[in-house]
OpenMM code with the backbone's topology and positions (N, CA, C; nanometers):
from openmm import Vec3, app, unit

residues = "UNK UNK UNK UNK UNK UNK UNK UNK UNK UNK UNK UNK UNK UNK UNK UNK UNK UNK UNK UNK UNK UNK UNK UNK UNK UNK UNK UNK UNK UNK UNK UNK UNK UNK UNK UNK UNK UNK UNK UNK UNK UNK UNK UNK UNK UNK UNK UNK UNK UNK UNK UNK UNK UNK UNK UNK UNK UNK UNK UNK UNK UNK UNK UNK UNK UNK UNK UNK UNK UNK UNK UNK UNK UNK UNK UNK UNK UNK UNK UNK UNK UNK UNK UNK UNK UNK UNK UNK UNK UNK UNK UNK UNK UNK UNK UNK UNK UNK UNK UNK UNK UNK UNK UNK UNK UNK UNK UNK UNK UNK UNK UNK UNK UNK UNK UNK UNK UNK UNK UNK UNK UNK UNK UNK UNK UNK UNK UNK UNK UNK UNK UNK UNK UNK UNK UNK UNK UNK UNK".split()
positions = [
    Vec3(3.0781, 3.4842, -0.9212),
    Vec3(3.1253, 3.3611, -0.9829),
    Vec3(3.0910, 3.2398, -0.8965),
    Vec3(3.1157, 3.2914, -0.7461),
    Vec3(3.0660, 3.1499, -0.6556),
    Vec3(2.9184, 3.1256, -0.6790),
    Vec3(2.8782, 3.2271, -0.6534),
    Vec3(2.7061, 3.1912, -0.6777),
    Vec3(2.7003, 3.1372, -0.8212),
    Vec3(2.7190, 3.1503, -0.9313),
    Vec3(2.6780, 3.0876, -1.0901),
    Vec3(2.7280, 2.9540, -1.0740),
    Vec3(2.8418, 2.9170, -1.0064),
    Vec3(2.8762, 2.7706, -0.9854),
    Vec3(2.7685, 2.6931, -0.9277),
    Vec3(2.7658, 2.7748, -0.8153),
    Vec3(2.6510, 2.6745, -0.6999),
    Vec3(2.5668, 2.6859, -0.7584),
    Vec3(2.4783, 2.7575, -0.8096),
    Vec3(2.3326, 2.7654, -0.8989),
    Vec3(2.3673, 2.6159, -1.0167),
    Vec3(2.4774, 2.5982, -1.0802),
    Vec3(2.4847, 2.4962, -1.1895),
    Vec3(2.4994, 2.3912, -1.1361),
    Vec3(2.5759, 2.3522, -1.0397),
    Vec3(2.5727, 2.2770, -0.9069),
    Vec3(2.4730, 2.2094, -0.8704),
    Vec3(2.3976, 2.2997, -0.8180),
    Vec3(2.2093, 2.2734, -0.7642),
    Vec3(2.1159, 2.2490, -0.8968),
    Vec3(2.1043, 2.3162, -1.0055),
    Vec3(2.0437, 2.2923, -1.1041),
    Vec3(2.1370, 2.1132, -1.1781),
    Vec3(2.2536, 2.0977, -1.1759),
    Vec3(2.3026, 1.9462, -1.1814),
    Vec3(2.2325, 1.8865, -1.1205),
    Vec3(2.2476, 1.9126, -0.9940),
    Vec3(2.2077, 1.7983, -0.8669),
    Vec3(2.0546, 1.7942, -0.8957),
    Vec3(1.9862, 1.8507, -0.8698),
    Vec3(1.8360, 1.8430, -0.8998),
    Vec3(1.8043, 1.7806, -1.0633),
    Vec3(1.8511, 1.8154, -1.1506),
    Vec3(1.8286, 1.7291, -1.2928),
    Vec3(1.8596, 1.6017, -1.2536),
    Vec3(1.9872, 1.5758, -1.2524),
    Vec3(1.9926, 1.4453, -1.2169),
    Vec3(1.9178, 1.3551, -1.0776),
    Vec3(1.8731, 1.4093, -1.0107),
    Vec3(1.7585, 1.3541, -0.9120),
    Vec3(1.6220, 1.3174, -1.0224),
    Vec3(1.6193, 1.3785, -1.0360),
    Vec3(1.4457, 1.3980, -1.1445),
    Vec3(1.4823, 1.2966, -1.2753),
    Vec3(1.6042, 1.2724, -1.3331),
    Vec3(1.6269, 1.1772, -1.4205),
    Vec3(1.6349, 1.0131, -1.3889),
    Vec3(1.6680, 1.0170, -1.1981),
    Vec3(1.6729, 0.9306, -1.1463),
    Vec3(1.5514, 0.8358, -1.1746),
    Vec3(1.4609, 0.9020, -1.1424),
    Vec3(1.2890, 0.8898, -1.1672),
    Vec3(1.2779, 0.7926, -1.0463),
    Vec3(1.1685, 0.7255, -1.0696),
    Vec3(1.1175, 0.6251, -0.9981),
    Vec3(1.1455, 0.5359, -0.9499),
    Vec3(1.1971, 0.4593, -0.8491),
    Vec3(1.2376, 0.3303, -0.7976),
    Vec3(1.1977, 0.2342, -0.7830),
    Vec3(1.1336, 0.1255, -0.8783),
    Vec3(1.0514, 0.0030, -0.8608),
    Vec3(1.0535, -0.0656, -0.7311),
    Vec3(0.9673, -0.1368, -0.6246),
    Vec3(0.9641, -0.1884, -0.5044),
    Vec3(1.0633, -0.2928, -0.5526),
    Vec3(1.1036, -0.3382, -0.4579),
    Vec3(1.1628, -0.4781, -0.4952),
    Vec3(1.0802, -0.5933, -0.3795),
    Vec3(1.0324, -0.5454, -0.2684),
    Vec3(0.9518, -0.6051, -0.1630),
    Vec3(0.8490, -0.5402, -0.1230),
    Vec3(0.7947, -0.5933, -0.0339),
    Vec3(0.6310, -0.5339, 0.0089),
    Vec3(0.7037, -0.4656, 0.1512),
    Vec3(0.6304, -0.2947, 0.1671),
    Vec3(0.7172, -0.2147, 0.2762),
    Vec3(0.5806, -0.1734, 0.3621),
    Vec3(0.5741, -0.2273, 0.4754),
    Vec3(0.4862, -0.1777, 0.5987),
    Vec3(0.4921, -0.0754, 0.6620),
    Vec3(0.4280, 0.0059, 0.7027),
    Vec3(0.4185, 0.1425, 0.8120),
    Vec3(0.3097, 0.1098, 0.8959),
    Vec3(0.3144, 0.1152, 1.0182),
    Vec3(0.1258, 0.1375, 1.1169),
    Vec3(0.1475, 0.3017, 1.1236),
    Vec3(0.0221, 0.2864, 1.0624),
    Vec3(-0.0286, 0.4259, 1.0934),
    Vec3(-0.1090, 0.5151, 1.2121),
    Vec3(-0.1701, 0.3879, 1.2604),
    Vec3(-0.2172, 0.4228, 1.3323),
    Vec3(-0.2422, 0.2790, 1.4374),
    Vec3(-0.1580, 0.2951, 1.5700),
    Vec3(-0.1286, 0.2027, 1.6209),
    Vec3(-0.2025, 0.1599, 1.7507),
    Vec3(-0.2641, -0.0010, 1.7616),
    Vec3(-0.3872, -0.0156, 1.8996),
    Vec3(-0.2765, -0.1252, 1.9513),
    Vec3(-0.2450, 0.0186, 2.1229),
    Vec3(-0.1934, -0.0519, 2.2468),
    Vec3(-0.2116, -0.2405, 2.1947),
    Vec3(-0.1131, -0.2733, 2.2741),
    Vec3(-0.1195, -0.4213, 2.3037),
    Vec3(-0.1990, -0.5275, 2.3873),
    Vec3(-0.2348, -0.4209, 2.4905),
    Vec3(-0.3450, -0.4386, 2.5784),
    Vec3(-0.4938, -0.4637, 2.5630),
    Vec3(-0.5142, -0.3340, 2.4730),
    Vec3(-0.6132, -0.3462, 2.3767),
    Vec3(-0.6605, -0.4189, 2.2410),
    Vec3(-0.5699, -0.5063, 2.2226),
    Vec3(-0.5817, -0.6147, 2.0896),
    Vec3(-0.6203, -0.6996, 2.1115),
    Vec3(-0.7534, -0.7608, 2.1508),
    Vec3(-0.8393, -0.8882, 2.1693),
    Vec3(-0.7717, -0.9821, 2.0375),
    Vec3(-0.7692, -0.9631, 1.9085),
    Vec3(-0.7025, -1.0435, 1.8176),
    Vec3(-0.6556, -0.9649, 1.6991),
    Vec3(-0.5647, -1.0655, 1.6548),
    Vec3(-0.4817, -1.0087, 1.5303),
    Vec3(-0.5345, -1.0694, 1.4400),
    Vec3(-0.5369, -1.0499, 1.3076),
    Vec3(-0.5714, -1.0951, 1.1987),
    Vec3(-0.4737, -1.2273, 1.1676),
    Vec3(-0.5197, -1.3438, 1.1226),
    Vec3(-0.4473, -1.4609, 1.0527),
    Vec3(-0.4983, -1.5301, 0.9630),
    Vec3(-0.4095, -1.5836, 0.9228),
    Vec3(-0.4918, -1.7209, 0.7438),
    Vec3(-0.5769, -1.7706, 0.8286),
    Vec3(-0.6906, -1.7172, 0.7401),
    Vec3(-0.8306, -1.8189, 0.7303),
    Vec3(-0.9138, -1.7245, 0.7962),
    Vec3(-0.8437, -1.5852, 0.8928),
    Vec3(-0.9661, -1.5263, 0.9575),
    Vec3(-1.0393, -1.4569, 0.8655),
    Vec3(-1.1564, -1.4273, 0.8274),
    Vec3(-1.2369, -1.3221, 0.7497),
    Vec3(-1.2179, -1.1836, 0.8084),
    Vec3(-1.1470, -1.1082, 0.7350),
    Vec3(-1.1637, -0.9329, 0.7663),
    Vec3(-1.2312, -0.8846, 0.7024),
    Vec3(-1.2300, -0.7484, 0.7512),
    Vec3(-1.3494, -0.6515, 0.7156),
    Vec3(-1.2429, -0.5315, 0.6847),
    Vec3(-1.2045, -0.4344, 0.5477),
    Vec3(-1.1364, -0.3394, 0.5715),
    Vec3(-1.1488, -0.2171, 0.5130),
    Vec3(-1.1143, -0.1254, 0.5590),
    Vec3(-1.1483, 0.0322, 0.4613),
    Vec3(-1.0201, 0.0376, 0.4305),
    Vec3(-1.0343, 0.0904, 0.3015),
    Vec3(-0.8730, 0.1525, 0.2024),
    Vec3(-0.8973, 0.2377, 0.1302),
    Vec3(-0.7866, 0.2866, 0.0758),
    Vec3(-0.7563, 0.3617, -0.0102),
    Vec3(-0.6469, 0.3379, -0.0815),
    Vec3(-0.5879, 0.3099, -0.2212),
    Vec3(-0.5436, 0.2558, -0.2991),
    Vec3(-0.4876, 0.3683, -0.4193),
    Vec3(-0.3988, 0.3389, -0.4774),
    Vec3(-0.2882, 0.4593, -0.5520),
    Vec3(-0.2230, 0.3877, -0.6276),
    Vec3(-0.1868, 0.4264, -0.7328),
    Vec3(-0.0709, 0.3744, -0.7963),
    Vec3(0.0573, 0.4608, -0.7278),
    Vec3(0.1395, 0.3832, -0.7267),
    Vec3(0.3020, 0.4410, -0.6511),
    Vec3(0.3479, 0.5809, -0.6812),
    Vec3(0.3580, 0.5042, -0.8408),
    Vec3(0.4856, 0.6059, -0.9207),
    Vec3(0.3888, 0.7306, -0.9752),
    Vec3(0.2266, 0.7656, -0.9906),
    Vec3(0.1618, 0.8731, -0.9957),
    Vec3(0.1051, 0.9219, -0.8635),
    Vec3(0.0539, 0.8364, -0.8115),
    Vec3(-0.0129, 0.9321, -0.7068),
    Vec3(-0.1534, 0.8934, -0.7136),
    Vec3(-0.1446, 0.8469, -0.8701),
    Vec3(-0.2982, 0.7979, -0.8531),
    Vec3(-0.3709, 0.7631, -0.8099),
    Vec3(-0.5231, 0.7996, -0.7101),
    Vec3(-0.5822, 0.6681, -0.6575),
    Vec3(-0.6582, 0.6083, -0.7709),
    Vec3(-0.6742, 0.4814, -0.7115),
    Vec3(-0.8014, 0.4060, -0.8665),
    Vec3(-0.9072, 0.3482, -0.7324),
    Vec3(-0.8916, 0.3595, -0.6401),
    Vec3(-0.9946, 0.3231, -0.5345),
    Vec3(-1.0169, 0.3162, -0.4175),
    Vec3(-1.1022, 0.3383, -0.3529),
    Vec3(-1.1522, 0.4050, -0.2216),
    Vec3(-1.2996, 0.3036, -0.1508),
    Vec3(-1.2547, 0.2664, -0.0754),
    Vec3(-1.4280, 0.1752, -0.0096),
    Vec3(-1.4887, 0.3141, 0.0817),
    Vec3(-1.3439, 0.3849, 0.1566),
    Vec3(-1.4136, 0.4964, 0.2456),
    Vec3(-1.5520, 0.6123, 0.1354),
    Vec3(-1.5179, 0.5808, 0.0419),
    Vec3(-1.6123, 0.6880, -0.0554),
    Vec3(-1.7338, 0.6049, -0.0716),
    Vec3(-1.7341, 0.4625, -0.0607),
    Vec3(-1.8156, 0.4171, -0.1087),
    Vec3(-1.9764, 0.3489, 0.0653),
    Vec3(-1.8567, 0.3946, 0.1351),
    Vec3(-1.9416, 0.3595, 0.2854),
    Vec3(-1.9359, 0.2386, 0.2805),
    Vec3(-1.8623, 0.1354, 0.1647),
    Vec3(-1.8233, 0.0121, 0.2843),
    Vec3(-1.7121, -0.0655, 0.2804),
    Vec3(-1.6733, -0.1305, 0.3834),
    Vec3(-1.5420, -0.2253, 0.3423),
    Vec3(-1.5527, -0.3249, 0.3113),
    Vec3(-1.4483, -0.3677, 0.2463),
    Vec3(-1.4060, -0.5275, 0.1609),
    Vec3(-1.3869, -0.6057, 0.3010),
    Vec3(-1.4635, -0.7395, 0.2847),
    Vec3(-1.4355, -0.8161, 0.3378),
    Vec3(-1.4227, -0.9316, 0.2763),
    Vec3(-1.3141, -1.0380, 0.2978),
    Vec3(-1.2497, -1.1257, 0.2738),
    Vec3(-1.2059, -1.2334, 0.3655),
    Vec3(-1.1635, -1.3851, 0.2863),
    Vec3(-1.0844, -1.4480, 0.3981),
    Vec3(-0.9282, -1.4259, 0.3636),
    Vec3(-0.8251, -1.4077, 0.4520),
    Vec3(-0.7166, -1.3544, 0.4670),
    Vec3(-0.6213, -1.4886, 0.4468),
    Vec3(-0.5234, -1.4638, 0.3332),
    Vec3(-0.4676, -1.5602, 0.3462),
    Vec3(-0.4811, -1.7025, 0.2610),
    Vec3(-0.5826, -1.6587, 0.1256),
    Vec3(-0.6258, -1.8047, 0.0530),
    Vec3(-0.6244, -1.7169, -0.0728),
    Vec3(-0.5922, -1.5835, -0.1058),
    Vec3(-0.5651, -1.5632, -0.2607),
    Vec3(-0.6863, -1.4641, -0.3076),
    Vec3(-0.7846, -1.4250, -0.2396),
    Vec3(-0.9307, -1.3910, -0.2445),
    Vec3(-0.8518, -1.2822, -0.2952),
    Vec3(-0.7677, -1.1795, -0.2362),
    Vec3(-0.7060, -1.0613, -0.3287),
    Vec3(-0.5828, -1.0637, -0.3445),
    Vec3(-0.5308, -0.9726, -0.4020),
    Vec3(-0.3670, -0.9860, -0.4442),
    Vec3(-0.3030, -1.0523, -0.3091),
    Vec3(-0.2080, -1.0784, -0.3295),
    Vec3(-0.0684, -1.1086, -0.2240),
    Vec3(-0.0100, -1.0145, -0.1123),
    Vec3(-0.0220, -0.9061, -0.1507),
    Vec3(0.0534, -0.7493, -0.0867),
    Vec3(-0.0335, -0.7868, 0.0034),
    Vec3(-0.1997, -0.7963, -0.0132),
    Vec3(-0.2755, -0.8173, 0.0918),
    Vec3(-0.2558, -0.8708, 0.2085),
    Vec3(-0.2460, -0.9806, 0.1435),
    Vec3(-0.2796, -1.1382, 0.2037),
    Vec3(-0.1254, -1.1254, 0.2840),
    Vec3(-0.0191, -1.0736, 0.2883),
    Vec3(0.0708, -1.0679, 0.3488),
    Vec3(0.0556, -0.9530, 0.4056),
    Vec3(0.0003, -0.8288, 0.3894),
    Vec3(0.0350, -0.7211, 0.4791),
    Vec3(-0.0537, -0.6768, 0.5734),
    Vec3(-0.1544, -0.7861, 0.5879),
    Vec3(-0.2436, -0.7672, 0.6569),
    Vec3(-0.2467, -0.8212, 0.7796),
    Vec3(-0.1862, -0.9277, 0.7685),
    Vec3(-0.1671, -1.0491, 0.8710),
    Vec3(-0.0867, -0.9378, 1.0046),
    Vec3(-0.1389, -1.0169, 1.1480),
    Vec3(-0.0651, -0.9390, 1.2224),
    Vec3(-0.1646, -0.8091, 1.2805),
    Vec3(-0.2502, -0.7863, 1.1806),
    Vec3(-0.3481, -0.6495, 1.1970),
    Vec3(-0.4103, -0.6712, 1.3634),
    Vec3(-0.4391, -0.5665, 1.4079),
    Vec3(-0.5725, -0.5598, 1.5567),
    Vec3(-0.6263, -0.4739, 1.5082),
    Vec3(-0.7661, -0.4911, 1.5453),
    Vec3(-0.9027, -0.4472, 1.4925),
    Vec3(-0.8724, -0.2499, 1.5268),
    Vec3(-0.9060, -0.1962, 1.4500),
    Vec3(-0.8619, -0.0382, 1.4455),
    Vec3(-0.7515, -0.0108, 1.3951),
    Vec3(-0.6544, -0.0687, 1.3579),
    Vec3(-0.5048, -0.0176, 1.3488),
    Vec3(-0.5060, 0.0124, 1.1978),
    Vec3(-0.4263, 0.0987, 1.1833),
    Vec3(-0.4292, 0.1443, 1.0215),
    Vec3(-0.2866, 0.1247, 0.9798),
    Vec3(-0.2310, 0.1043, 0.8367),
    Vec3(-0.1057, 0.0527, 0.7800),
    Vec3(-0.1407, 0.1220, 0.6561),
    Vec3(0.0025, 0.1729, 0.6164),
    Vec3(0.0433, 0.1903, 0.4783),
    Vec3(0.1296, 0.0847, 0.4411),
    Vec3(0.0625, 0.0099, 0.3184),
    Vec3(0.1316, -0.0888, 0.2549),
    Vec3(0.1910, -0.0796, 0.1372),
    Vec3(0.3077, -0.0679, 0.0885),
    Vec3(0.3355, -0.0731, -0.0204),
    Vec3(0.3807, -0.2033, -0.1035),
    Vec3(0.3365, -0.2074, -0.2079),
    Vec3(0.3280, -0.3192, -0.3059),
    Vec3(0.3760, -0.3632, -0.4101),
    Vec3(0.4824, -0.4153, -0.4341),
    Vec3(0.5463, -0.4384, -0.5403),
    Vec3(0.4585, -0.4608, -0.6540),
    Vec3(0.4782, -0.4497, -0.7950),
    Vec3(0.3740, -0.5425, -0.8795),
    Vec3(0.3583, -0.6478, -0.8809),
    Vec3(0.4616, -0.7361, -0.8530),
    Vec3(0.4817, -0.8557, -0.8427),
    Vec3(0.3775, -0.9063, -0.7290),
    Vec3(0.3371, -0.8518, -0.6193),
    Vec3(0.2294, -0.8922, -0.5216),
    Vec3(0.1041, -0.8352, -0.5600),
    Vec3(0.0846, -0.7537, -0.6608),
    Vec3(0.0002, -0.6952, -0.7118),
    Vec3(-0.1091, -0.7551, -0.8227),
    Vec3(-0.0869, -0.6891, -0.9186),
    Vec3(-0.1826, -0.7290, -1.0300),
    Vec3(-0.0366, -0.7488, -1.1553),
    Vec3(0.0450, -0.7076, -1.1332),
    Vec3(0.2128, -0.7678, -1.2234),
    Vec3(0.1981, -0.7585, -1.3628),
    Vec3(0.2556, -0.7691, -1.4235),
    Vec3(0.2736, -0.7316, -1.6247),
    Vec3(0.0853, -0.7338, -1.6283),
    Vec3(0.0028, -0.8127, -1.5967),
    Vec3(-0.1394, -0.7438, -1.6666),
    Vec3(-0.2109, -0.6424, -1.6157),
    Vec3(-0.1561, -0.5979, -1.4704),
    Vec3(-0.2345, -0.4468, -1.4299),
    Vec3(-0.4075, -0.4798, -1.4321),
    Vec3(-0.4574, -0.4133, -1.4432),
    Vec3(-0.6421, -0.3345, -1.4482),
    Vec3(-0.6411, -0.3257, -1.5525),
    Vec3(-0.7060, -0.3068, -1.7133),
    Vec3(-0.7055, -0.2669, -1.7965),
    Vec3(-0.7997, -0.0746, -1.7876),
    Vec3(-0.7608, 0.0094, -1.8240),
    Vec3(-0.7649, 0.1630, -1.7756),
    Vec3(-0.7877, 0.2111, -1.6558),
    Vec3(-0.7342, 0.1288, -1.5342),
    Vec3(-0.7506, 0.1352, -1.4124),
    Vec3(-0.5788, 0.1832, -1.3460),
    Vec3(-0.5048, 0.0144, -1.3462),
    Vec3(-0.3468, 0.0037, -1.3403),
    Vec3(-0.2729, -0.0319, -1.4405),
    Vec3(-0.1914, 0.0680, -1.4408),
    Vec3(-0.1133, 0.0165, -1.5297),
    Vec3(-0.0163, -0.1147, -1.4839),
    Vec3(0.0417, -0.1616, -1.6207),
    Vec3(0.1028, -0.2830, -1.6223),
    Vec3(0.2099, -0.2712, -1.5366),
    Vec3(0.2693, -0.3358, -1.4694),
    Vec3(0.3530, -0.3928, -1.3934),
    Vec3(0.3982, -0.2478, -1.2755),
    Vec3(0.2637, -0.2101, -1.2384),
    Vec3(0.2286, -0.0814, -1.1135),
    Vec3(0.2871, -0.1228, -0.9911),
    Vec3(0.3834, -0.0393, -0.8971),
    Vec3(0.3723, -0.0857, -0.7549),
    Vec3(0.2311, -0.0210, -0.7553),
    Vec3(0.2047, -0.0623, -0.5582),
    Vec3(0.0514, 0.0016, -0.5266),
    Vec3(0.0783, 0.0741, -0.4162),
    Vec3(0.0046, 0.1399, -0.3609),
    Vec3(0.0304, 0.1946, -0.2351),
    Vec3(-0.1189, 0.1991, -0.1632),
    Vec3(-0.1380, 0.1665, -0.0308),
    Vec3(-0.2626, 0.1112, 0.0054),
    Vec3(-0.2561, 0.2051, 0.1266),
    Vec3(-0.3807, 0.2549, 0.1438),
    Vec3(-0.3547, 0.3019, 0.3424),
    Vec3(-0.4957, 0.2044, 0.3656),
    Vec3(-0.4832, 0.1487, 0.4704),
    Vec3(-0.5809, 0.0126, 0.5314),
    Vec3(-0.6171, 0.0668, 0.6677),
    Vec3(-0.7101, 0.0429, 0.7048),
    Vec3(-0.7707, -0.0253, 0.8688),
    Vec3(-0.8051, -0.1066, 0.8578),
    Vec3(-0.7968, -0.1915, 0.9694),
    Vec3(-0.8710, -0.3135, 0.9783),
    Vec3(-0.9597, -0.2702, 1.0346),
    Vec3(-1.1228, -0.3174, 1.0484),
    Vec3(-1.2092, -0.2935, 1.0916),
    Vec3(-1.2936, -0.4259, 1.2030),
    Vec3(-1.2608, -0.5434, 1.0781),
    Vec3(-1.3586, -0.6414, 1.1980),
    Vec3(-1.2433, -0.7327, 1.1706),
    Vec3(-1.2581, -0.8622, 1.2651),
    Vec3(-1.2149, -1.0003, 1.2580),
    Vec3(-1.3033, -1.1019, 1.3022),
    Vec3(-1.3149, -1.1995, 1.2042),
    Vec3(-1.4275, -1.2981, 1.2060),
    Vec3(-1.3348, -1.4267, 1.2140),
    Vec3(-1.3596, -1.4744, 1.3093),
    Vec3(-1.1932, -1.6151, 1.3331),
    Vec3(-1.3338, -1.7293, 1.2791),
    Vec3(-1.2875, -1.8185, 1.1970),
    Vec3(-1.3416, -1.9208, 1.1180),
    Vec3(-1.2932, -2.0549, 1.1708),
] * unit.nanometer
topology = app.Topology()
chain = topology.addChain("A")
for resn in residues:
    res = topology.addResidue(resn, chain)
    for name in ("N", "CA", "C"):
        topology.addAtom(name, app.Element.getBySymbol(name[0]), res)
């Protein structure tokens, strides 16, 4: 009898986890993944510097990736900080030293927001990004 409880118990608890579903971002959430000493950081990334970066890119709530530069052998480069790509970017980048890698997560709202990618992202997608920075070009 104890065990058929706890089994309905655990089978409760787990349904209702899984009904919970998904948790929309409400802010943009940083991780370094891979972190360059302090010593070793000639410069950090800031508005206006041009970076250079490899990613990999997901939708949140599947798992999906929709894009990869590492597959493609090269990185996006940009100026940081003037709108050139979404916002999540342009904010979660800042701060970077050349090698260091970050998981960024992205609200939609810093994203691509109610219009998404058309068969790429869906509408109002968090994102989930893993980044290196690769170069910094100070302007």
């Amino acid at each position: 009898m104890k065990v058929q409880c706890f089994v309905i118990f655990l089978a409760a608890l787990i349904n209702s986890v899984l009904a919970a579903g998904y948790e929309p971002l409400e802010h943009l959430e940083l991780g370094i993944t891979k972190k360059v000493p302090s010593e070793q950081c000639e410069m950090q990334a800031m508005p206006g510097d041009t970076v250079s970066v490899h990613y990999s890119g997901m939708v949140r709530e599947t798992s999906k990736e929709f894009d990869n530069s590492y597959n493609r052998g090269q990185p996006i480069s940009f100026k940081l900080g003037i709108g050139q790509v979404i916002a999540g970017w342009d904010q979660g980048l800042i701060g970077m030293c050349i090698g260091e890698g970050r998981k960024i997560q992205i609200p939609s709202s810093m994203g691509y927001g109610a219009r998404g990618v058309p068969g790429v992202i869906p509408e109002n997608a968090d994102l989930l990004f893993d980044v290196e920075l690769v170069n910094i070009e100070r302007n």
